[in-house]
GUMINU-744329 format. One record per residue (C-alpha): residue number from 1; residue in one letter; x, y, z. Coordinates in pm, 1 decimal. Layout:
// GUMINU-744329
    n  res         x         y         z
  NUM    A         X         Y         Z
...
// end
This chain:
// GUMINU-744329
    n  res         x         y         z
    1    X   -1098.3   12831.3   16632.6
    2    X   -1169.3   13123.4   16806.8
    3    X    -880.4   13272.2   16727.8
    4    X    -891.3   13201.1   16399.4
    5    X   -1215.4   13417.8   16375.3
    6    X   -1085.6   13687.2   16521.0
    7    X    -811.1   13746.8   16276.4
    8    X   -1098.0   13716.5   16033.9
    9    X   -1293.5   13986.2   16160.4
   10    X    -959.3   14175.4   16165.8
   11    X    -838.7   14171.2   15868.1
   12    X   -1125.9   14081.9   15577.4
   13    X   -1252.9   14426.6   15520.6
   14    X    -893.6   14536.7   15418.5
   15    X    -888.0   14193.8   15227.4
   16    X   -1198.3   14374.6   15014.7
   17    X   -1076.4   14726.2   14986.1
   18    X    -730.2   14598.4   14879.0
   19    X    -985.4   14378.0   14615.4
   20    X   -1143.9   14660.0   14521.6
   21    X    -883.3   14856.7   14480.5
   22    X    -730.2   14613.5   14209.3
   23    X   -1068.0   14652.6   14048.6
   24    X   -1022.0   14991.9   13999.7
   25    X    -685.3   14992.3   13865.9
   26    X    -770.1   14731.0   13663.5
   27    X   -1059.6   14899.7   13489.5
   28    X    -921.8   15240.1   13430.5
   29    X    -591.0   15138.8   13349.2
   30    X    -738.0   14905.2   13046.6
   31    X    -723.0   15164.4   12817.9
   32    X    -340.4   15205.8   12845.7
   33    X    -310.0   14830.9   12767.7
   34    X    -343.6   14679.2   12418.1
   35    X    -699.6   14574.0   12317.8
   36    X    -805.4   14205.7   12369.2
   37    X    -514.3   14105.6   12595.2
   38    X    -715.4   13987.2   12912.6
   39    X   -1055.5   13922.0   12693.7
   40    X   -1009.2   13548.8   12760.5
   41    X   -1224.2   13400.0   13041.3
   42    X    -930.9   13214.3   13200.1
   43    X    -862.0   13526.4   13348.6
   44    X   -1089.6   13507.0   13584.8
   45    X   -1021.8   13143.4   13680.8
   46    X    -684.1   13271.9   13748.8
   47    X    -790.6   13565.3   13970.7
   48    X   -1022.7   13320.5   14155.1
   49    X    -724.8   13064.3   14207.0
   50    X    -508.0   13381.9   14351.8
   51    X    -814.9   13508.0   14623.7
   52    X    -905.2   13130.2   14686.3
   53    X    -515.3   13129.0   14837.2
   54    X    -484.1   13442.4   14993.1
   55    X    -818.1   13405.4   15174.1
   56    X    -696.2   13073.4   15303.9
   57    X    -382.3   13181.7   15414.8
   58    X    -495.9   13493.1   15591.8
   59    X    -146.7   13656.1   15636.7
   60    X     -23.0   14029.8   15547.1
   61    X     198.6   13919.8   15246.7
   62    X    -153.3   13804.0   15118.1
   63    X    -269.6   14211.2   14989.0
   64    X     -59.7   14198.9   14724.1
   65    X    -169.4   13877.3   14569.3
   66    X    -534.9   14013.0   14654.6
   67    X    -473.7   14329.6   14443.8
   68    X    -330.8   14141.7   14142.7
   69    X    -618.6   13932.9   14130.8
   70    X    -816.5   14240.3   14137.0
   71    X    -648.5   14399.1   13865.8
   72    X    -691.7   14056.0   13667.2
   73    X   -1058.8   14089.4   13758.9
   74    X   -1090.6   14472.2   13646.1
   75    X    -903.4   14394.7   13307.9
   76    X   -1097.2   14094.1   13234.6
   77    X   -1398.9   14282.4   13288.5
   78    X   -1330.6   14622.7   13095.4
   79    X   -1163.8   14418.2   12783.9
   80    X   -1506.5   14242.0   12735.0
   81    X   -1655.3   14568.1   12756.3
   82    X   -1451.4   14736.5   12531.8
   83    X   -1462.5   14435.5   12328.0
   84    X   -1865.3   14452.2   12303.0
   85    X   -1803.9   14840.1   12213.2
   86    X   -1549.7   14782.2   11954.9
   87    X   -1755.0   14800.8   11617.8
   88    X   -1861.4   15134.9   11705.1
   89    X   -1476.8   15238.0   11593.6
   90    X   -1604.3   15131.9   11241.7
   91    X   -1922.5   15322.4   11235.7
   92    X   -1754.0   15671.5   11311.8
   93    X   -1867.4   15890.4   11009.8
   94    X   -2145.4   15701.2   10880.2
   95    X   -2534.8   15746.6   10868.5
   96    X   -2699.8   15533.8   11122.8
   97    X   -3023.5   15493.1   11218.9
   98    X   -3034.6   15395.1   11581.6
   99    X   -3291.1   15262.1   11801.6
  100    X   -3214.4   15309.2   12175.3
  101    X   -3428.7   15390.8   12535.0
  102    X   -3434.2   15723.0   12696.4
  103    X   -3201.5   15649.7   13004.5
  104    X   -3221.5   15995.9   13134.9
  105    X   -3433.4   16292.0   13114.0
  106    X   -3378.2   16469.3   12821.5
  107    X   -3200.8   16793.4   12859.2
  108    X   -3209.0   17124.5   12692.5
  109    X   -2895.4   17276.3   12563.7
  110    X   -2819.2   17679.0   12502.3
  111    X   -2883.7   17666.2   12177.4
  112    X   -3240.0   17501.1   12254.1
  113    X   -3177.7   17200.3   12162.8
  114    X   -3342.3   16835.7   12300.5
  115    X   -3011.3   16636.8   12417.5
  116    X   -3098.3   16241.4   12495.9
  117    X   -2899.0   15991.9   12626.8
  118    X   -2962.2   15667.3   12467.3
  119    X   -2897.8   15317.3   12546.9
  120    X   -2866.5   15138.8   12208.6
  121    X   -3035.0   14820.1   12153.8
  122    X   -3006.5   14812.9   11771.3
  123    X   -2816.2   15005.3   11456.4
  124    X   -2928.3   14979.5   11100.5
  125    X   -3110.5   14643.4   11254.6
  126    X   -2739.7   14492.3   11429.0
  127    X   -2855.4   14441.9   11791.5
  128    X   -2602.7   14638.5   11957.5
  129    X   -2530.9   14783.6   12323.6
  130    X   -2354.9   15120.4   12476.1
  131    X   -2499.1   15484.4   12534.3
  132    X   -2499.9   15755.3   12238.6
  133    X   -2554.7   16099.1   12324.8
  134    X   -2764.9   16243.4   12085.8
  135    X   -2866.9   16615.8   12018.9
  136    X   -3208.9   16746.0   11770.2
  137    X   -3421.1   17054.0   11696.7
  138    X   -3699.8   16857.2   11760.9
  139    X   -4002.7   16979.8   11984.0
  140    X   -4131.3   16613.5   12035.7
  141    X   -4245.2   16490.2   12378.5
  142    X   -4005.6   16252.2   12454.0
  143    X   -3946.2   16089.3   12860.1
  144    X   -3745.9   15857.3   13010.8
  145    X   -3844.2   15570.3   12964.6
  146    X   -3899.1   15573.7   12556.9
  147    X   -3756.4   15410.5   12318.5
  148    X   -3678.3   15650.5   11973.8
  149    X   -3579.8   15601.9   11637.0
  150    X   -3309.0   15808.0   11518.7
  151    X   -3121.8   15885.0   11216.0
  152    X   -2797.7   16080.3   11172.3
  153    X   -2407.1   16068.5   11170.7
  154    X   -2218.0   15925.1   11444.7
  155    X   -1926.5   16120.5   11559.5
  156    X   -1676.2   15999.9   11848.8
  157    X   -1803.4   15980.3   12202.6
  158    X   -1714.8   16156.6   12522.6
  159    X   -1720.4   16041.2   12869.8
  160    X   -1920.9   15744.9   12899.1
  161    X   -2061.1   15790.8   12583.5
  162    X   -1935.2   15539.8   12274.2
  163    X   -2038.0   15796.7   12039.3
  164    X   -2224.6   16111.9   11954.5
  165    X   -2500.1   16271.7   11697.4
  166    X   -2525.9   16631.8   11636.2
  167    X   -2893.3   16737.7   11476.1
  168    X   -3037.2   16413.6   11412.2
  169    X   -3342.9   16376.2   11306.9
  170    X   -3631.6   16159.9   11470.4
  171    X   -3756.8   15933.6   11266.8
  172    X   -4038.1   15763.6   11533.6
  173    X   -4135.0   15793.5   11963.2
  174    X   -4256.8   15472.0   12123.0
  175    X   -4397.3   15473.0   12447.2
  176    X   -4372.1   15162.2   12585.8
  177    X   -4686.4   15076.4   12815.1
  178    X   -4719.3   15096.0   13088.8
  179    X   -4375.7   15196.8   13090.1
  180    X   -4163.3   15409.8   13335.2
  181    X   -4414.2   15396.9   13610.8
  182    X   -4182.2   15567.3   13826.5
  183    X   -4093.4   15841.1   13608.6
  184    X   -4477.3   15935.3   13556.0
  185    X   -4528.3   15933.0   13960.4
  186    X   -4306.0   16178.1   13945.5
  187    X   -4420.2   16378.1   13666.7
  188    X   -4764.1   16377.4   13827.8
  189    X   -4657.4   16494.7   14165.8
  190    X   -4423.1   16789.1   14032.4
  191    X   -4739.5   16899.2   13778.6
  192    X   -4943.0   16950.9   14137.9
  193    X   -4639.2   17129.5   14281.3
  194    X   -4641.8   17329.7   13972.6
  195    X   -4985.3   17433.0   14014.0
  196    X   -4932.0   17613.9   14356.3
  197    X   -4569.0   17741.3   14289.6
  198    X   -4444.6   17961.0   14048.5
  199    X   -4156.4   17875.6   13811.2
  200    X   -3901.3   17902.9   13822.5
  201    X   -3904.5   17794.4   14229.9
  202    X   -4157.2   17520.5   14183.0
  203    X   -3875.7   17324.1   13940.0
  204    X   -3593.7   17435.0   14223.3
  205    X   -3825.7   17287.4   14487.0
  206    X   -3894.9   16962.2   14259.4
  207    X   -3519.5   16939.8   14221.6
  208    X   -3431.4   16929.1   14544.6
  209    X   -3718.5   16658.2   14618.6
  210    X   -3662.3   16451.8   14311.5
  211    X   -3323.6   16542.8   14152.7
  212    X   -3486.0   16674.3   13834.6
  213    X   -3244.7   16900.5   13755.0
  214    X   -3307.7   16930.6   13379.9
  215    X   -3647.9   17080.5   13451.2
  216    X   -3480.0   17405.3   13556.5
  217    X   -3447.5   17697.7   13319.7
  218    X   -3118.9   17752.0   13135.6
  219    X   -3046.0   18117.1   13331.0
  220    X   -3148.1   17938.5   13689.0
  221    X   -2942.9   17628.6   13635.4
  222    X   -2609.8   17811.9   13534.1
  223    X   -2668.4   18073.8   13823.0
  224    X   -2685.0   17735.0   14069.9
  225    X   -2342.6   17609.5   13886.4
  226    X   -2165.9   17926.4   13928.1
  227    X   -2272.5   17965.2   14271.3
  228    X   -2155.7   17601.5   14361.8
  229    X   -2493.8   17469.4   14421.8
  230    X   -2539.2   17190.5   14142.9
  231    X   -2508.2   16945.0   14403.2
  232    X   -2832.2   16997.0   14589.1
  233    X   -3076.6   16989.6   14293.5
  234    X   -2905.5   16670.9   14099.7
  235    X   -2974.4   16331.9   14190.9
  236    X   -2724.3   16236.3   14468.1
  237    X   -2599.3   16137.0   14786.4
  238    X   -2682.4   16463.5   14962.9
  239    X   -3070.9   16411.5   14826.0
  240    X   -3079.1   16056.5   14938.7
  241    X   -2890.7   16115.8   15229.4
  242    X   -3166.4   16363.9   15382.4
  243    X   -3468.8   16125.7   15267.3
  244    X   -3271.9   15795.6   15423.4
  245    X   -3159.9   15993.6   15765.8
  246    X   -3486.8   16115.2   15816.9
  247    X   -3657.7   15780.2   15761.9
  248    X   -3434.6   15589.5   15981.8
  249    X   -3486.9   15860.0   16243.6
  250    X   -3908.3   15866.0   16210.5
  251    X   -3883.5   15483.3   16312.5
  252    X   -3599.4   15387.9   16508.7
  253    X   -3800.8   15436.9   16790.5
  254    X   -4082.7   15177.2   16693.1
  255    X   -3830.0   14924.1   16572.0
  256    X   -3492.8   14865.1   16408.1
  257    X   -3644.4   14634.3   16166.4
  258    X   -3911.8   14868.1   16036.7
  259    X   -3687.9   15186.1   16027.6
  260    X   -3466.1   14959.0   15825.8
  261    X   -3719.4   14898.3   15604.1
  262    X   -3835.4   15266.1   15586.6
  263    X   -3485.6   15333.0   15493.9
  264    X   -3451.1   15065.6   15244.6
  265    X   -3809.5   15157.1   15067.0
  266    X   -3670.7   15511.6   15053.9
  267    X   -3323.6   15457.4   14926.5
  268    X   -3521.8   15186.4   14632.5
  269    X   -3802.8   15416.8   14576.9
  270    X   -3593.5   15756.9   14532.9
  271    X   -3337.3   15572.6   14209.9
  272    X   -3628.5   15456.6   14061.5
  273    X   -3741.2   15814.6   14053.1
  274    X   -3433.8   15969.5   13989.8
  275    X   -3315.9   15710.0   13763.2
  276    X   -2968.6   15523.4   13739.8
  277    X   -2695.9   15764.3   13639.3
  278    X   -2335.3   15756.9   13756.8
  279    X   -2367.4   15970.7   14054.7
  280    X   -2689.3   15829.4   14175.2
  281    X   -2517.2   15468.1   14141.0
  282    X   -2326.0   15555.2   14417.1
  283    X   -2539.9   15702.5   14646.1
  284    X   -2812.0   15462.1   14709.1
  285    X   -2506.6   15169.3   14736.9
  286    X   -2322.0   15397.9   14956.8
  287    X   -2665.2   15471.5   15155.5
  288    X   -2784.2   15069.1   15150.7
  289    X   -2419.6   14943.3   15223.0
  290    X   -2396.4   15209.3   15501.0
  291    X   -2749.0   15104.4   15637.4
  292    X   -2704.7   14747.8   15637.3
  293    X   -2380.3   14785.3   15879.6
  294    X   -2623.4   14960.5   16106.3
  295    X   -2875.5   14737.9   16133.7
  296    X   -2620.9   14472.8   16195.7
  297    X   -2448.1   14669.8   16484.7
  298    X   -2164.6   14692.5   16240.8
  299    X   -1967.9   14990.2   16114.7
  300    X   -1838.8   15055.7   15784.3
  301    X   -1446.9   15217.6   15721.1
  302    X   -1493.0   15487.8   15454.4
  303    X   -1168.9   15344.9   15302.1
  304    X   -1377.4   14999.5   15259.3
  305    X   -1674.6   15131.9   15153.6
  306    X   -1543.3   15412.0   14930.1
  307    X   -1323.3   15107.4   14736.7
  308    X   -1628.9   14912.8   14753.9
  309    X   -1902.0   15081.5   14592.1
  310    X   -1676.2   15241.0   14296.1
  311    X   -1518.6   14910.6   14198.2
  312    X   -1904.8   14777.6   14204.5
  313    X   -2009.6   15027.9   14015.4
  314    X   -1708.0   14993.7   13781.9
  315    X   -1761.8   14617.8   13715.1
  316    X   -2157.0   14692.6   13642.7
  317    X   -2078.7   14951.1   13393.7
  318    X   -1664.8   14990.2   13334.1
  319    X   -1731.9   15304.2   13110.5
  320    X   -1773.6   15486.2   13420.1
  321    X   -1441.2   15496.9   13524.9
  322    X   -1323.8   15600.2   13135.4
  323    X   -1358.1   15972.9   13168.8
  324    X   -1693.9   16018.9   13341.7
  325    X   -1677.6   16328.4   13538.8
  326    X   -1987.5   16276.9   13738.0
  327    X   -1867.0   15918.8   13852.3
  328    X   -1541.3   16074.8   13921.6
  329    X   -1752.3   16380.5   14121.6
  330    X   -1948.8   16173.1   14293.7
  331    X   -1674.2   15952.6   14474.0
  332    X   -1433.8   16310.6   14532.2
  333    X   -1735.0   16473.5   14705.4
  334    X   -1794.2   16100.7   14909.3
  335    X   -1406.4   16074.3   15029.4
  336    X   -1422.8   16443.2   15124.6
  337    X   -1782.1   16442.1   15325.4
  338    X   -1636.0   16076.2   15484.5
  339    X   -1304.4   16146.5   15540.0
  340    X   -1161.2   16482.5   15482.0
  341    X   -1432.9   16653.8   15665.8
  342    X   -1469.9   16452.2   15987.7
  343    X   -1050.6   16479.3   16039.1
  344    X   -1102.3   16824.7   15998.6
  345    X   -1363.3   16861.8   16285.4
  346    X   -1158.2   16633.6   16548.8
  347    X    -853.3   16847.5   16415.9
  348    X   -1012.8   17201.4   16486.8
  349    X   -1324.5   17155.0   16752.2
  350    X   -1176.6   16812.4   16922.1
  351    X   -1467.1   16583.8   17037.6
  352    X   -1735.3   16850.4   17078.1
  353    X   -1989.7   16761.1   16854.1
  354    X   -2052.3   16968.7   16546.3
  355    X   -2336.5   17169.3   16535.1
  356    X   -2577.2   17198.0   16149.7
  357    X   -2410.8   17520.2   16046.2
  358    X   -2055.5   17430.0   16159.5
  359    X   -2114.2   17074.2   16028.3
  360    X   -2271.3   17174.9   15683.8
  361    X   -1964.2   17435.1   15622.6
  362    X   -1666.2   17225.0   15711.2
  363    X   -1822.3   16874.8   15466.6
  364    X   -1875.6   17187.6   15225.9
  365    X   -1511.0   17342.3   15232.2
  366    X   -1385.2   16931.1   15259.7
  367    X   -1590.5   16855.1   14966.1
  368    X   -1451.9   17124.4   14736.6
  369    X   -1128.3   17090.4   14840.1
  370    X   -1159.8   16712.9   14739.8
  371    X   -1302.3   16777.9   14420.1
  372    X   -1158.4   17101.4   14300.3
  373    X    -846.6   16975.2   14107.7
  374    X   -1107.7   16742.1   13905.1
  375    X   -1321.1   17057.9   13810.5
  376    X   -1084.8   17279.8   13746.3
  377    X    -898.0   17006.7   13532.8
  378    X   -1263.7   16952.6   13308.1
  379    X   -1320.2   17336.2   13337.3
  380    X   -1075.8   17533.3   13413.3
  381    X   -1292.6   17735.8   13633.8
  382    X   -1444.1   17716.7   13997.0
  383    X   -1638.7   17896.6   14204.5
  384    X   -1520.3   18156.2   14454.8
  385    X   -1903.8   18196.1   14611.6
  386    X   -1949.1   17847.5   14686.8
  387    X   -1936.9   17822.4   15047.9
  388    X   -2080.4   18133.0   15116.5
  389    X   -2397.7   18010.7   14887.0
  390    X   -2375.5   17689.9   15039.3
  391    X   -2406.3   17801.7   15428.9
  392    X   -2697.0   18065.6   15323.5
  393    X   -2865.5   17773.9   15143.8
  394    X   -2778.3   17415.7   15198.4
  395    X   -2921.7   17384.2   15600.4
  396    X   -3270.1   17515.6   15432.6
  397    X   -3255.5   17236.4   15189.7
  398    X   -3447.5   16974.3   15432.0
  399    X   -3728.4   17217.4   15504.1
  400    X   -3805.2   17290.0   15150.9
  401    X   -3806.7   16946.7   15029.2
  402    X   -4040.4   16908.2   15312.4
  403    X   -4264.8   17195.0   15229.4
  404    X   -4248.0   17105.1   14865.8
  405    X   -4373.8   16736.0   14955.0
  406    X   -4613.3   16882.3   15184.7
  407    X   -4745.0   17106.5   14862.3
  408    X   -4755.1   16847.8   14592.9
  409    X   -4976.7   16626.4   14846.6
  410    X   -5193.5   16892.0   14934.2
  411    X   -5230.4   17076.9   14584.5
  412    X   -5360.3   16671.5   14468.4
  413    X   -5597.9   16616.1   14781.5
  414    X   -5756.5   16999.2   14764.9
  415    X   -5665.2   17167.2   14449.5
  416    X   -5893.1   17472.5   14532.9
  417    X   -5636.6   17630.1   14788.6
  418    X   -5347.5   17553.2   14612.6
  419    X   -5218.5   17891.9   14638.2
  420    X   -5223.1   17905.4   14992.5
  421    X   -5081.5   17594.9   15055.7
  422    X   -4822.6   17703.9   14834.4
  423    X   -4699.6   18021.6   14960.0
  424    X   -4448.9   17890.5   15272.8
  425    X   -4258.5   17736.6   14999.5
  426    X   -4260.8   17982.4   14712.7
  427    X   -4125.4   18276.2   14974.9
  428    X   -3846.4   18022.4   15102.2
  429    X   -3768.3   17932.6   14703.2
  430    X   -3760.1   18311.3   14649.6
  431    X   -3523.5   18323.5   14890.8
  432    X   -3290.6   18060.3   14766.1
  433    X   -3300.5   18150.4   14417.7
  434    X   -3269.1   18516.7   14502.8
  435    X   -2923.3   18439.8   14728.1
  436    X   -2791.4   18202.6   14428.1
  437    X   -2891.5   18457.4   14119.0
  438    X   -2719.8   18734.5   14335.4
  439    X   -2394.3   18592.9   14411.6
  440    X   -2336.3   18428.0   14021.0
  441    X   -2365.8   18771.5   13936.2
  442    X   -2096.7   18908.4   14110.0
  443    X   -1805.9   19002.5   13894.5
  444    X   -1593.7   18786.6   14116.5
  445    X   -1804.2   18471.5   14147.0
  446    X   -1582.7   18270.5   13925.1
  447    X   -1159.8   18248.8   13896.2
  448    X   -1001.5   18042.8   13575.6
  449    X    -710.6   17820.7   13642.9
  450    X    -499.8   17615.6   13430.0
  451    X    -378.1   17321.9   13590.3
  452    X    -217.1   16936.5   13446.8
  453    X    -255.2   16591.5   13553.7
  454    X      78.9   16591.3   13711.9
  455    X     -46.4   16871.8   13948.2
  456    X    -370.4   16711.1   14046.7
  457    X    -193.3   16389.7   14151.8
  458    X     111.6   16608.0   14300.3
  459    X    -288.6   16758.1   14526.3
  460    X    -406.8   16458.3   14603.1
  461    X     -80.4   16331.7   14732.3
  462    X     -53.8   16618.7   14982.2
  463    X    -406.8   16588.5   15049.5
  464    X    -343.5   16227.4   15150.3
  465    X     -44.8   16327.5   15363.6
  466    X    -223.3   16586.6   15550.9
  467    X    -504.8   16322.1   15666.5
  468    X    -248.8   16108.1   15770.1
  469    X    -118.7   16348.3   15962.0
  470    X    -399.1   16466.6   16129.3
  471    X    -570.2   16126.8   16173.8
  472    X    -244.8   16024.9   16358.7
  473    X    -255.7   16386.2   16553.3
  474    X    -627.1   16348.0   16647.6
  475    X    -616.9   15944.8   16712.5
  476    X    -955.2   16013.1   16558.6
  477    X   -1086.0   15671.5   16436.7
  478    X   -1276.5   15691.3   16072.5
  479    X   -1489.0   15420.9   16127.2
  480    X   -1681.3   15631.2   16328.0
  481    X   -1796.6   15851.2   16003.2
  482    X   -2144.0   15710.3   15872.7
  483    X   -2369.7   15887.6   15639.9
  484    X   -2701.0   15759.8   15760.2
  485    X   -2671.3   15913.8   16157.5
// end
């Protein structure tokens, strides 16, 4: 019997990734496939029958079986979403009026226009589901959180986005009481930071703290993308990962239990301010997945958790893996930060441990590397500045979304010295958006590439080949690599 557990323990978690895995293939591969083939819910009977073996058997001959009934599982479940999204084919090119919820903050484009991202719950009164992007002239007061009225013509969709309305016009704003009560904590805390720092660093600092990127100004928030600084002030696992490190950390000390649930409260409390977008999906089940091992003594692989979270995220909402670029992002920058980057230190320092600086460049350089073919595929552009702006910038970030905390709470407790309560963290947001203005405006900041698919995957491939390489070299064990220590 004993026995018997053991190989358990040894061999489940690759049981799961290789599940996962089939997951994925399964979802993003759908599209290839003709339409309503694995629709039928005896699919999943069938992949149940398949793990129900495997699991019982327990032997090495079982991962194959394990991945086919994950890719049963991952086509089931993107054909019935594609199936629910189907009538939207038929709507291309006509009027609609559609009634949907804010699931974002709305955004404003160059040309100054409002961009929302809906989730539809009816069209021309047809209860309906799926997210429209939507763009109007409007100067309305719209939030997360509302639910709008809108009238204009659909066009195709992009991304994760069924479909798309250029100009429409807003026909009725409901705010739903008492609504997003999240989103207006939020509000009301960056309106007090805004009252004892100067724009545009007060909506830099409130990015960093919150993720509200879409508060910055146009000219600030391209200067940030050139620069290769996006990351820090959008919701994501670098945010989280600060908040849920430093939480743990405060109460370890007192308890495991209550720096667990510190942690926990942090990781719950930050997506319900941030909201649930692709990126920030996968943080906080990166973040509570990594922080339950922990508190269990346990340790999670990177190549089980990494499988993990994007084939959970994938069976919540299969549309991410159709062409979303921050989903796609999100999990790059994770395998380079988990994987890349800790090969990279064993391979060049050994077991010295890395200090901040060295440790914030080489997840930087790992992180690009991992996610360059994607952006340069989507854009044909990246950044040359990038980890120069990120080592002048990114070991600041902590102290400023301290300081900015620190000035929201004291600008609501004693509004009458809001200025000087203010002024540590204006002079170290000058600084920042000084550095990230300067270098976007370098001539050189930016280099355009043209690349194909066959070239990223030809990348990737090598990339794969030099971590085997080195994790063989180094004997360096991944499991070792957690996000939340």
């Amino acid at each position: 019997m004993n026995f018997w557990r053991l190989r358990t323990n040894l061999h489940t978690s690759w049981l799961v990734a290789m599940l996962c895995l089939g997951v994925i293939s399964g979802v993003i591969g759908l599209p290839y496939l003709p339409t309503g083939l694995f629709s039928s819910a005896s699919w999943p009977i069938v992949a149940a029958i398949l793990l129900g073996i495997s699991f019982w058997r327990h032997r090495i001959y079982a991962l194959p079986v394990i991945f086919i009934a994950g890719c049963l599982i991952g086509l089931w479940r993107g054909d019935s979403t594609q199936q629910q999204l189907a009538p939207y084919k038929k709507l291309i090119g006509h009027q609609l009026t559609i009634t949907g919820k804010v699931s974002e903050d709305a955004d404003i484009s160059k040309d100054n226009e409002l961009i929302l991202r809906l989730t539809v719950l009816r069209i021309n009164d047809h209860n309906m589901t799926g997210d429209v992007w939507v763009s109007t002239s409007t100067n309305a007061d719209i939030k997360r959180g509302d639910v709008v009225i809108v009238r204009g013509k659909l066009a195709d969709g992009f991304g994760s986005f069924v479909g798309s309305i250029f100009r429409a016009s807003i026909v009725q704003v409901k705010r739903p009481q008492p609504g997003d009560v999240a989103r207006q904590v939020r509000d009301t805390f960056a309106d007090s930071v805004r009252t004892a720092v100067p724009e545009p660093q007060a909506s830099l600092g409130i990015g960093y703290l919150v993720g509200q990127r879409r508060a910055l100004p146009p000219d600030l928030s391209e200067a940030l993308q050139i620069a290769g600084l996006t990351h820090i002030i959008v919701a994501s696992g670098y945010n989280l990962t600060i908040l849920v490190r430093l939480a743990r950390r405060l109460f370890v000390k007192v308890s495991k239990y209550l720096s667990m649930l510190a942690a926990s409260s942090m990781i719950i409390a930050f997506i319900a301010i941030t909201g649930m977008s692709p990126s920030m999906s996968r943080a906080g089940l990166v973040a509570g997945l990594s922080l339950l091992a922990w508190y269990y003594g346990r340790k999670f692989h990177p190549l089980v958790l990494l499988p993990l979270a994007a084939a959970v995220t994938l069976l919540v909402n299969p549309s991410y893996g159709w062409n979303d670029l921050g989903w796609q992002l999100s999990f790059a920058a994770f395998a380079g930060v988990m994987i890349v980057a800790p090969l990279a230190q064993r391979y060049l320092f050994g077991d010295e441990k890395p200090k901040l600086l060295r440790q914030i460049l080489v997840e930087t350089i790992a992180a690009q590397i991992v996610t360059l073919p994607i952006l340069v595929l989507a854009f044909g552009q990246f950044s040359n500045v990038a980890i120069v702006a990120n080592l002048l910038i990114l070991p600041l970030v902590p102290l400023a979304m301290l300081l900015t905390f620190i000035t929201g709470i004291g600008a609501l407790i004693v509004p009458s010295m809001v200025h000087i309560i203010g002024m540590p963290i204006t002079f170290l947001l000058q600084y920042m958006t000084s550095v990230a203005i300067y270098l976007a405006k370098l001539p050189w900041s930016q280099s355009e590439i043209v690349i194909n698919p066959a070239m990223v995957v030809g990348y990737y491939i090598a990339i794969v080949g030099m971590c085997l390489y080195v994790c063989r070299k180094t004997g360096y064990n991944l499991r070792d690599s957690n996000i939340i220590e």
